[in-house]
C-alpha positions in Angstrom: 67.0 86.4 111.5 67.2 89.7 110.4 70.3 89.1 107.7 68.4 85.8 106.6 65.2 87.6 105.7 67.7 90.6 104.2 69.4 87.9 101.7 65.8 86.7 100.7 65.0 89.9 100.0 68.4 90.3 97.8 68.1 87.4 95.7 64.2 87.6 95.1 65.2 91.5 93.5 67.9 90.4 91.8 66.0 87.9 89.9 63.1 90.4 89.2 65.7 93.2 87.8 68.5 90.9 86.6 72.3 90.3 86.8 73.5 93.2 84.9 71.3 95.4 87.9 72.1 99.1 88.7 73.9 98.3 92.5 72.2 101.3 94.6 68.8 101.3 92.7 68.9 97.0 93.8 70.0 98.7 97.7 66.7 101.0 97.3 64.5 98.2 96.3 65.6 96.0 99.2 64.8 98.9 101.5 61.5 99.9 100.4 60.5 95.7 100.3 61.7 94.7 103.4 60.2 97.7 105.7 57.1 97.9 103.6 56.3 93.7 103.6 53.7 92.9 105.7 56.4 91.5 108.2 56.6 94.9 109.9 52.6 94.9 110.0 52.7 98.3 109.2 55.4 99.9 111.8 52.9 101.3 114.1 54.9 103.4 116.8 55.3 101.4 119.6 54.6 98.1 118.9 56.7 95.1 117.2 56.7 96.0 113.6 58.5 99.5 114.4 61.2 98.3 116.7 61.8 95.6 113.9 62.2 98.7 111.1 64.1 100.0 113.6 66.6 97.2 114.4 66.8 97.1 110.1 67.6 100.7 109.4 70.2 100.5 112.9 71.8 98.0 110.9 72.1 99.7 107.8 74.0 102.4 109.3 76.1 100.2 111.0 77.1 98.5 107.2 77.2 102.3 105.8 80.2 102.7 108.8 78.1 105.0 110.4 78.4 106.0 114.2 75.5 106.2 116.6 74.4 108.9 117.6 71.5 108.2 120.4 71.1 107.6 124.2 74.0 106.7 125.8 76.5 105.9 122.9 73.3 103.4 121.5 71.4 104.1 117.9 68.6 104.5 119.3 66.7 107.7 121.0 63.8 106.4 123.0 60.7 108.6 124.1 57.7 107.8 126.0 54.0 108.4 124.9 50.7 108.0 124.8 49.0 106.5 122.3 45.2 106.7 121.4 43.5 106.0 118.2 40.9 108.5 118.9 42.7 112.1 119.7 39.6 113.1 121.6 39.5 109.5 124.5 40.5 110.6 128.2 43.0 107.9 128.0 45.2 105.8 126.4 48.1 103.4 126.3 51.3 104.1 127.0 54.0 103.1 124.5 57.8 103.5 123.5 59.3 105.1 120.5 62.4 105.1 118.7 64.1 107.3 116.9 67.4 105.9 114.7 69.8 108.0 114.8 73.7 107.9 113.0 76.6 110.7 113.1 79.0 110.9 110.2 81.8 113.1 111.8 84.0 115.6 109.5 85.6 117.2 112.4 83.5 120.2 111.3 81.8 123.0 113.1 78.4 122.6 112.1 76.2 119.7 111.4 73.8 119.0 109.2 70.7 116.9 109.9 68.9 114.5 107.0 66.0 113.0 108.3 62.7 110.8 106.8 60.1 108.9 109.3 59.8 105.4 109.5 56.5 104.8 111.1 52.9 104.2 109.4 50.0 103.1 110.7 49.9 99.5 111.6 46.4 97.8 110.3 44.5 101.7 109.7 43.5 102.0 113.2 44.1 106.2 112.9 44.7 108.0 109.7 43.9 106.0 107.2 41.5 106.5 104.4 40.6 102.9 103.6 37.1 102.4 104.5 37.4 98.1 104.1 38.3 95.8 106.8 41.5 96.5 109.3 44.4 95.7 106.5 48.2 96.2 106.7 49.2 99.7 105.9 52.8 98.7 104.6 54.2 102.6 103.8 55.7 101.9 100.6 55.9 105.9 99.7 55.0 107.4 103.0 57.4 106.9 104.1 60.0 103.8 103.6 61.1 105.6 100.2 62.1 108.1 102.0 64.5 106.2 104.5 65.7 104.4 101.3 66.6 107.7 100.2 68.1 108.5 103.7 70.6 105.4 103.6 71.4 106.3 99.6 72.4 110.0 100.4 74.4 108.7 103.7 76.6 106.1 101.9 77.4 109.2 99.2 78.1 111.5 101.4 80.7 109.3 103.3 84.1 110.2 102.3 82.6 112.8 100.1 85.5 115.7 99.6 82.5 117.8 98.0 80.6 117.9 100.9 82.9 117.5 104.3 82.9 121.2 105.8 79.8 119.8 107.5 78.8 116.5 109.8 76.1 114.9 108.9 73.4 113.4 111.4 71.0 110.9 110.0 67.5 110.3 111.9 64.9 107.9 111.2 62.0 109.2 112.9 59.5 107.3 114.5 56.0 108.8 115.8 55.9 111.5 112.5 52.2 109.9 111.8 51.1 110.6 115.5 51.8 114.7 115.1 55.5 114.5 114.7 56.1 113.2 117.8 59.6 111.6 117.3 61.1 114.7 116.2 59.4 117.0 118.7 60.6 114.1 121.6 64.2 114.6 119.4 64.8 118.4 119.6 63.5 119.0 123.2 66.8 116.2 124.2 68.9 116.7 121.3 71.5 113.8 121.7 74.2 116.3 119.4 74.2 120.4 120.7 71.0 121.7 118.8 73.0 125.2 118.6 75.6 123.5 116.0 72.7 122.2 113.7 73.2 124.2 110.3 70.1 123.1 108.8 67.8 120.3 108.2 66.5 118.3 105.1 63.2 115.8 105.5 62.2 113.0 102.8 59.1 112.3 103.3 57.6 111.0 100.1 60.2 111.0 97.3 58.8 107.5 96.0 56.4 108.7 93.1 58.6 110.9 91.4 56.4 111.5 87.9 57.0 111.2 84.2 57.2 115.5 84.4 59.8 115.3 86.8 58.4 117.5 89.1 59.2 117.9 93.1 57.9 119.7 95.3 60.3 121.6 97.8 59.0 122.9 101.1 60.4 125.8 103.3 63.1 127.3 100.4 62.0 130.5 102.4 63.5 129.7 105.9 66.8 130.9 104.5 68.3 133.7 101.9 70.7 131.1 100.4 67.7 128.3 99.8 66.5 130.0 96.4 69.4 131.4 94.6 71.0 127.7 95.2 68.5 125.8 94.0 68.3 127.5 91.2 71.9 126.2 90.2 70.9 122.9 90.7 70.5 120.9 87.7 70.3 117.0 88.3 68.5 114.3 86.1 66.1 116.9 84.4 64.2 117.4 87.6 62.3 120.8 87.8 60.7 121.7 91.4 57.8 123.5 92.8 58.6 125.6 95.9 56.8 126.9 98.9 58.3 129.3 101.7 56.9 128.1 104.7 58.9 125.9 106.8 56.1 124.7 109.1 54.1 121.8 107.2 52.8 118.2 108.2 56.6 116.6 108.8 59.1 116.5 110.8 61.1 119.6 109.3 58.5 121.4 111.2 60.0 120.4 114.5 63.5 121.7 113.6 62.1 124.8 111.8 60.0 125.8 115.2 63.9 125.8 116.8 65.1 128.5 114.4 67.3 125.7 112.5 66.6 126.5 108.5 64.5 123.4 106.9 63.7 121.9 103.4 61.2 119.3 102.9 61.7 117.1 99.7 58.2 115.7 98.2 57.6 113.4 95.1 53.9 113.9 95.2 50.0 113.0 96.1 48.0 110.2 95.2 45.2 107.8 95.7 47.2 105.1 97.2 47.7 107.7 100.1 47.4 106.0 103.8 45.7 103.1 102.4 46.8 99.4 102.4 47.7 99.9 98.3 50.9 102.0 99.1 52.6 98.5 98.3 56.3 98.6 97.2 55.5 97.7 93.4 53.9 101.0 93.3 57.5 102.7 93.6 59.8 104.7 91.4 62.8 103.2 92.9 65.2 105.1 90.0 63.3 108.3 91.2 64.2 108.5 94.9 67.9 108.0 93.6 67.1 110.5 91.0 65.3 113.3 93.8 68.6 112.4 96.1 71.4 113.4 94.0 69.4 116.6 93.5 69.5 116.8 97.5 73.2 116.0 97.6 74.1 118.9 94.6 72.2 120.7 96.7 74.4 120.3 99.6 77.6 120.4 98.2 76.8 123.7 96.3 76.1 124.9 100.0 79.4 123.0 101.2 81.2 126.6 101.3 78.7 128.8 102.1 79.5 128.3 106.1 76.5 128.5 108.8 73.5 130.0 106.7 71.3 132.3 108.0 67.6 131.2 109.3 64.8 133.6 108.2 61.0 133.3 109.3 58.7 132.4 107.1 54.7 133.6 106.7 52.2 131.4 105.7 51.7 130.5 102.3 48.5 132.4 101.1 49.5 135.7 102.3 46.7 136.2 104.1 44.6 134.5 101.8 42.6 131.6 103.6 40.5 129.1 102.5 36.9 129.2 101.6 34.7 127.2 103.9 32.8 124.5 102.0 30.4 122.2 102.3 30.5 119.9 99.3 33.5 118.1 97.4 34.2 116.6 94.1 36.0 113.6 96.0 39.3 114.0 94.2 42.9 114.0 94.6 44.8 117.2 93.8 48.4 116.6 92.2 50.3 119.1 94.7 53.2 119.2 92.3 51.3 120.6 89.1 52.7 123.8 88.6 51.1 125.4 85.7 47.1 126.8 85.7 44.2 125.4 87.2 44.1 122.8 89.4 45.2 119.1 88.3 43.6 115.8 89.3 45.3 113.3 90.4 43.1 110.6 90.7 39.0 110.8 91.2 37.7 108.8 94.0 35.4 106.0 92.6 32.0 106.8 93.6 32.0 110.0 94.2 30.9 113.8 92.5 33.7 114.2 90.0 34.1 110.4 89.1 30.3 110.0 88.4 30.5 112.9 86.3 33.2 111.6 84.5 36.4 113.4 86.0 39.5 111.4 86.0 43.4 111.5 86.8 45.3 114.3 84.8 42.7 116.6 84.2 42.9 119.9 85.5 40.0 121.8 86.6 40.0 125.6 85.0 36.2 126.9 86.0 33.4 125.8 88.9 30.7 127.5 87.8 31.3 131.1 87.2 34.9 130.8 89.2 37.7 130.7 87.4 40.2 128.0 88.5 44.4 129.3 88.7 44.9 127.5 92.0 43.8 124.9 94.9 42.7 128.5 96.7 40.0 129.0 93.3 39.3 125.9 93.6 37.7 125.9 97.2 36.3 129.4 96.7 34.5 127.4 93.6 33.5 124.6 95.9 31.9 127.4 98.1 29.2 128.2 95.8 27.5 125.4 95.7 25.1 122.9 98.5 24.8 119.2 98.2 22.2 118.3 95.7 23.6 121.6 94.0 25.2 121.0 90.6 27.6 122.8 88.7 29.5 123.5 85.5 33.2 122.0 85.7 35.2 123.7 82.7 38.1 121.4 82.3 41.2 120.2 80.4 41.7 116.9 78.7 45.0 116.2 77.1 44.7 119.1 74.5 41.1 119.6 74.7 38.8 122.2 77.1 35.2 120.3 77.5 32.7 121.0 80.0 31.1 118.1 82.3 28.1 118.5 84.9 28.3 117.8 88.2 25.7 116.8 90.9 27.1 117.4 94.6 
């Protein structure tokens, strides 16, 4: 069943990108369709439409001539839980996971682990932001571009002379959208020795890379030779925004908490976030490939450098924290902007900043009388004002500063 609906798949991509079509960017696409169609029903931890991503992605390690790496010589590494769709309920139901997990053996010391969930939310029961009717939450970008990414870097870095002082163990988590519960399960009964672990890298997102080629690249801080590395990376004209801290919302967290040194590879906000719109045509399939050859010059510029050190990391702000406020513009902020100000992504329809005419691609520079460098000016700016309030939002449009007025 499973290679019949894979063929389907196939030839319906190949028609839509034609016969002369690039052969890993066609591999990405059939990914991304197959565990984002509505066939999965959204991959909800626990129930049919994640055991069926997780029977797919089993399978592509298998083709990829993979080993597996879970329970008892199997691909898989179940855990128990207990699921409720309200955090806060007494009780719940109690459900299996499954992590995917593959081992690509080099005979070497240490191993490095790539990782990107699998899971989303099934029909929005929890987490979404879709305030319709219960609708298929199929993942596209969060995260089924990142296991497409996964399987791409895994079948370059098989027989890979550039990159084989290392093993490599590939995880698809499951549970990541239920507080990282797959990779917490994971690392409290590692199925390899934890202590040989070198470091980890986490997809989660790489499907929207943008016409700037930004990424965003979490937790360079959790080890000396991140930075200086990164720096000599230069792949496909991507540029990337870093941040030190290795905890974050993702399952590098879980590894980082164990002293392993982390990276978390990002593509980007935006509207279509945990709503039944993060569809597969949404998806810059040449930009995952694109964000994972960065990843694997990454790794083979460290191929040499032996096991690297693991340093702690402080919180991003420095101590700074964020203003409490009571009012909101109701728009998206584009997390890999890195110039001043801080840049819209989209503007929620309905809301503050679309009535008053903010849009996607503006970037705010002033609230009122606060000036606007960062997300952190931006909340202080927010922190001025009460609903029915209104304020001056200095902005920039394409080359021009204009003003508009907003009513919170």
């Amino acid at each position: 069943m499973l290679k019949a609906i894979f063929w389907t798949i196939l030839m319906t991509v190949t028609l839509t990108v034609g016969a002369q079509a690039n052969i890993p960017l066609q591999q990405a696409q059939v990914d991304v369709v197959y565990l984002a169609s509505d066939y999965l029903e959204g991959r909800e931890t626990g129930l049919k439409g994640e055991r069926l991503a997780a029977e797919y992605i089993a399978w592509r390690f298998a083709q990829l001539g993979l080993a597996p790496k879970g329970d008892n010589g199997s691909w898989y590494h179940e855990f128990d839980f207990t699921y409720k769709s309200n955090p806060h309920a007494e009780t719940g139901e109690e459900r299996i996971g499954r992590n995917v997990v593959a081992y690509l053996d080099n005979g070497a010391e240490n191993t490095i682990v790539i990782g990107a969930h699998y899971d989303h939310l099934g029909y929005g029961e929890f987490g979404s932001l879709y305030t319709g009717e219960p609708a298929v939450h199929n993942g596209a970008d969060d995260n089924a571009s990142g296991i497409a990414a996964l399987l791409y870097l895994a079948s370059k870095l098989k027989d890979n002379s550039a990159a084989g002082n290392n093993n490599y163990l590939f995880m698809g988590f499951s549970g990541e959208e239920l507080g990282l519960v797959g990779s917490k399960k994971w690392v409290a009964a590692p199925t390899i020795d934890l202590g040989t672990v070198n470091y980890m890298m986490n997809m989660d997102m790489v499907g929207r890379l943008n016409e700037e080629k930004i990424i965003v690249v979490n937790g360079v801080g959790t080890s000396p030779l991140f930075t200086p590395t990164l720096e000599k990376v230069k792949v496909g004209g991507i540029s990337i925004k870093t941040t030190e801290s290795g905890v974050g919302a993702s399952d590098h967290t879980s590894f980082y908490l164990q002293n392993i040194p982390v990276l978390h590879f990002f593509s980007g906000q935006h509207s279509d976030y945990h709503k039944p719109a993060d569809d597969p045509e949404t998806i810059n399939y040449s930009g995952i490939l694109s964000i994972s050859d960065y990843m694997l010059a990454l790794i083979e510029k460290l191929d040499n450098e032996g096991r690297i050190e693991f340093t702690e990391t402080k919180n991003e702000d420095n101590g700074r924290s964020a203003a409490s406020f009571k009012v909101t513009l109701g728009v998206m902020p584009d997390y890999v902007y890195g110039g001043t100000g801080m840049r819209i992504d989209s503007a929620i329809e309905g809301r503050p900043g679309q009535v008053a005419g903010l849009k996607g691609g503006d970037v705010i520079l002033q609230i009122g009388d606060v000036a606007v460098k960062d997300i952190y000016d931006y909340m202080d700016g927010l922190a001025k004002f009460k609903k029915g309030e209104s304020a001056t939002v200095k902005i920039l449009r394409g080359e021009e500063e204009m003003e508009v007025e907003v009513t919170f």
